[in-house]
C-alpha positions in Angstrom: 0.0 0.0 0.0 3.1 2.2 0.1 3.2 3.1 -3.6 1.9 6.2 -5.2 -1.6 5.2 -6.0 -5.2 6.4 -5.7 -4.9 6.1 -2.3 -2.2 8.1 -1.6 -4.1 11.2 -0.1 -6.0 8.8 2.6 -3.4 6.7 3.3 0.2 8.3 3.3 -1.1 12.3 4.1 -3.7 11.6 6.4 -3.0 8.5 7.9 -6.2 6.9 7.7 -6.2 3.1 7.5 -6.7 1.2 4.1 -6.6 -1.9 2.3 -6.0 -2.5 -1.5 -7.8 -5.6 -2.8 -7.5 -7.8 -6.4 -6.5 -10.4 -7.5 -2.4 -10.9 -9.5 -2.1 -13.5 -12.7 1.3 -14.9 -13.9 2.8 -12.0 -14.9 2.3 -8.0 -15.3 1.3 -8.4 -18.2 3.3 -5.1 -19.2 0.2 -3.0 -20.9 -0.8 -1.9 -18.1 -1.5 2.0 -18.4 -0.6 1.8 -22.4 -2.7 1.9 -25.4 -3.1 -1.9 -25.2 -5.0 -1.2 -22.1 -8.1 -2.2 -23.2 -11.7 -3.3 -22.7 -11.1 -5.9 -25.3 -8.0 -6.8 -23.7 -9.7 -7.6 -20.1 -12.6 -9.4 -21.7 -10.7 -11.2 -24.3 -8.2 -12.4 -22.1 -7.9 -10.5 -18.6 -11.3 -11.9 -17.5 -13.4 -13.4 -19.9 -16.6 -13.6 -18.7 -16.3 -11.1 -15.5 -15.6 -14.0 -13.4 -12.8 -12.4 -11.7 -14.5 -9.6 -11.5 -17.4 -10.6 -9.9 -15.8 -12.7 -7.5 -13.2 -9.7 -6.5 -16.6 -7.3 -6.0 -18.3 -10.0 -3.5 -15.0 -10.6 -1.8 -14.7 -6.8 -1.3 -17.9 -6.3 -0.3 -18.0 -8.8 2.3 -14.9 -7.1 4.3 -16.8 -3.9 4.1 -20.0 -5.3 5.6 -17.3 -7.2 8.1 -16.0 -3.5 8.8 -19.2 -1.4 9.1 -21.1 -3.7 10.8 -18.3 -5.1 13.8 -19.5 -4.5 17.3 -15.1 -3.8 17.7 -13.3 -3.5 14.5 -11.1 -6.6 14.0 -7.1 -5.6 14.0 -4.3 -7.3 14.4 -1.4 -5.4 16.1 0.8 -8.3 16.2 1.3 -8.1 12.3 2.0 -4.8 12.1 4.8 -5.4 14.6 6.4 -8.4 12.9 5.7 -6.2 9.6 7.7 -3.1 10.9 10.3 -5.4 12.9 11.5 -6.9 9.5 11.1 -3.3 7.9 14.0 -2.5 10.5 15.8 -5.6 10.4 16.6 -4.6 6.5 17.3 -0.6 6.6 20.4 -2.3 9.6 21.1 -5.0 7.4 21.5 -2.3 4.4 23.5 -0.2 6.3 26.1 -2.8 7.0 26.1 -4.2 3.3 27.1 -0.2 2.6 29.8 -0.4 5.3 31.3 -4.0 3.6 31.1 -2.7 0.1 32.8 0.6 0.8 35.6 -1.1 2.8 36.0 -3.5 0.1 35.7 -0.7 -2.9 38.4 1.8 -0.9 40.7 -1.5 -0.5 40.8 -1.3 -4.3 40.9 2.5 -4.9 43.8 2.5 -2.7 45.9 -0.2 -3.9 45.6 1.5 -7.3 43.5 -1.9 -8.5 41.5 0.2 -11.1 44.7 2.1 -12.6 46.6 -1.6 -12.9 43.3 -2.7 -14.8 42.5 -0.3 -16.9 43.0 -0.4 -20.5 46.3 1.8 -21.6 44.5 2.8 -25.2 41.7 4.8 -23.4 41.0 7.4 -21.1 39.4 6.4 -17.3 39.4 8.9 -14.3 39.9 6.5 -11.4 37.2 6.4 -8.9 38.0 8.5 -5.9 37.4 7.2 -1.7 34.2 7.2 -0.5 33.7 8.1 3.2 33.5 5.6 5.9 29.9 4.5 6.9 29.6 5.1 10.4 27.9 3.2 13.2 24.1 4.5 13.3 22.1 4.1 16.7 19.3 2.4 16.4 18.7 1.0 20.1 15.7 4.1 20.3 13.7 2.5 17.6 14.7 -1.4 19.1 13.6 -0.7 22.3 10.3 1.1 21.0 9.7 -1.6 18.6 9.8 -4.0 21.8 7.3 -1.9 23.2 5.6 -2.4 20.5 5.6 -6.0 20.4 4.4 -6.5 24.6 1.7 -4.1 23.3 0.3 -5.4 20.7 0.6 -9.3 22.3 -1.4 -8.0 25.2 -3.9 -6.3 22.8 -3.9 -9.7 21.1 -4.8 -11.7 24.3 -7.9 -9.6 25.7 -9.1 -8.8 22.2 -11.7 -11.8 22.3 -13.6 -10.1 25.6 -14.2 -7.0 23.5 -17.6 -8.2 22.7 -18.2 -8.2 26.4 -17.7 -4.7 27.0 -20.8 -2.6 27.4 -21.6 -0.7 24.1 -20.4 3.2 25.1 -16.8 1.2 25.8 -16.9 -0.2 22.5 -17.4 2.5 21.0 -14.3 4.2 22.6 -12.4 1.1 21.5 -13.1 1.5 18.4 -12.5 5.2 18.5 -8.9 4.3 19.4 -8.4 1.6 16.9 -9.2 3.1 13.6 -7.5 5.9 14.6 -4.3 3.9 15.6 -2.9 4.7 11.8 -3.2 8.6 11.9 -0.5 8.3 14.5 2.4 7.4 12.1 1.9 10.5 10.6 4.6 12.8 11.3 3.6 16.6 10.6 6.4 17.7 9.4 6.5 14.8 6.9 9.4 13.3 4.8 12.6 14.9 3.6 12.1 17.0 0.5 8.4 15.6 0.5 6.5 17.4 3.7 2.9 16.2 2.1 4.0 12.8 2.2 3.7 12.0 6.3 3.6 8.7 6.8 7.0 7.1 8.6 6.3 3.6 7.4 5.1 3.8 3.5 5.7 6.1 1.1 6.8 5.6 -2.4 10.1 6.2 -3.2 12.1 9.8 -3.8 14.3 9.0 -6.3 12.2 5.9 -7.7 8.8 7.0 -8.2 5.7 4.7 -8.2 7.7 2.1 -6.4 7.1 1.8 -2.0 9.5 2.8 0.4 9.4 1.1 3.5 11.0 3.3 6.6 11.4 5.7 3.8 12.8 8.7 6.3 16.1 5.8 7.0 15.8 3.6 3.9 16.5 6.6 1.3 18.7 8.5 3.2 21.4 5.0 3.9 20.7 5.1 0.0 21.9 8.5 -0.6 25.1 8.0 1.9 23.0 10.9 3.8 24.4 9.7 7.6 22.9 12.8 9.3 19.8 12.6 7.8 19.5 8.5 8.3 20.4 9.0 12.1 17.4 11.8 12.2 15.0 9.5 10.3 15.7 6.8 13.0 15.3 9.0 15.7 11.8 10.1 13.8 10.7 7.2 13.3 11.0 5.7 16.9 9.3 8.6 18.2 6.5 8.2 15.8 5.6 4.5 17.0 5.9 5.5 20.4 2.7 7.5 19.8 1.2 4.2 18.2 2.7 1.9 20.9 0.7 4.1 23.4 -2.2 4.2 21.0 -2.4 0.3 21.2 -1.4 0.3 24.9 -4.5 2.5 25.1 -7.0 -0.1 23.8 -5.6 -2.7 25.9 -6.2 -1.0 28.6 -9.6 -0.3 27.9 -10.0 -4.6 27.5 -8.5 -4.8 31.2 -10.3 -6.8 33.7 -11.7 -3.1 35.6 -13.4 -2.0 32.2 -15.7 -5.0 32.5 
């Protein structure tokens, strides 16, 4: 859902939960948004006979009848945890692939490697040193994401006595929940991007259409931009603190005293 899509405004700007349903074939199909994009295309060979279609519309329609009409909307916080936990687990992992290939590359710049290859009959400018990736500090964003995680798994356990709550508590549950999203927005939004606010998905900067996940960290480790990586962590941990007390927040109102 991170890409630039329709849903952009709802989703990345203001933070409001969505989902993207449909179904994928084999392949791309790579006519997609081209002058082969056709109606005859989809029922000649996308979909003939609106089978897809129609089972796509009933299966969307059914989560939107499960949505409107829940007594306490179903989530899942422990997803969203293993979801961002892995999201984290690659922007460290990137960061030290950076570190090994720059070590490795300045090895070679400086024992002249790529002067003693280079052909004699042309002209190469020799790359020059790249600076030394230093050691980020991500502990704020481990220990919030571990926050997270004893959050979310006691959301997880008291979520089946929800029904038992009496109807004006639901309602403030479910207050909380749907709004749970809105609080990865951060107002001052992304680097070079400030109407693009979420701190999980966005798409990317410098490659368009295509999602960024942790975009603030991802892009800047990209761009060899150390400052601005170490002040994307930093925004990024304080942006799921505010959800961490969001979902601490509906646990609480599942504890054994709301009943």
């Amino acid at each position: 859902m991170g890409a630039g899509s329709d849903y952009s405004p709802f989703l990345q700007h203001l933070g409001i939960a969505s989902i993207n349903l449909g179904f994928g074939g084999e392949n791309q199909g790579g006519e997609y948004h081209s002058i082969y994009d056709s109606y005859d295309l989809f029922v000649k060979f996308k979909d003939p006979g609106f089978q897809y279609g129609v089972a796509l519309s009933k299966t969307a329609g059914r989560v939107t009848l499960r949505f409107a009409n829940a007594d306490v909307l179903p989530f899942d916080f422990n997803t969203f945890y293993k979801t961002v936990s892995d999201y984290a687990t690659e922007v460290k992992t990137l960061l030290e692939t950076t570190r090994t290939e720059t070590e490795t590359e300045n090895k070679i710049i400086k024992e002249k490697l790529y002067d003693l290859a280079r052909d004699p009959k042309k002209t190469y400018k020799s790359p020059t040193a790249k600076e030394a990736v230093p050691f980020l500090n991500f502990s704020e964003l481990e220990n919030t994401l571990a926050r997270l995680k004893d959050s979310a798994d006691a959301f997880q356990k008291l979520y089946n006595k929800s029904l038992q709550l009496p109807v004006a508590k639901q309602k403030e549950l479910n207050n909380v929940l749907y709004q749970a999203e809105r609080s990865l927005i951060y107002v001052n939004g992304l680097p070079r991007r400030p109407w693009y606010k979420h701190e999980i998905y966005a798409p990317g900067y410098y490659t368009g259409y295509g999602v960024k996940t942790l975009p603030a960290i991802r892009e800047a480790i990209e761009q060899r931009n150390w400052k601005e990586a170490q002040e994307g962590i930093d925004v990024v941990s304080k942006t799921l603190h505010t959800y961490v007390e969001q979902v601490s927040a509906a646990a609480a109102l599942l504890s054994p005293k709301a009943f």
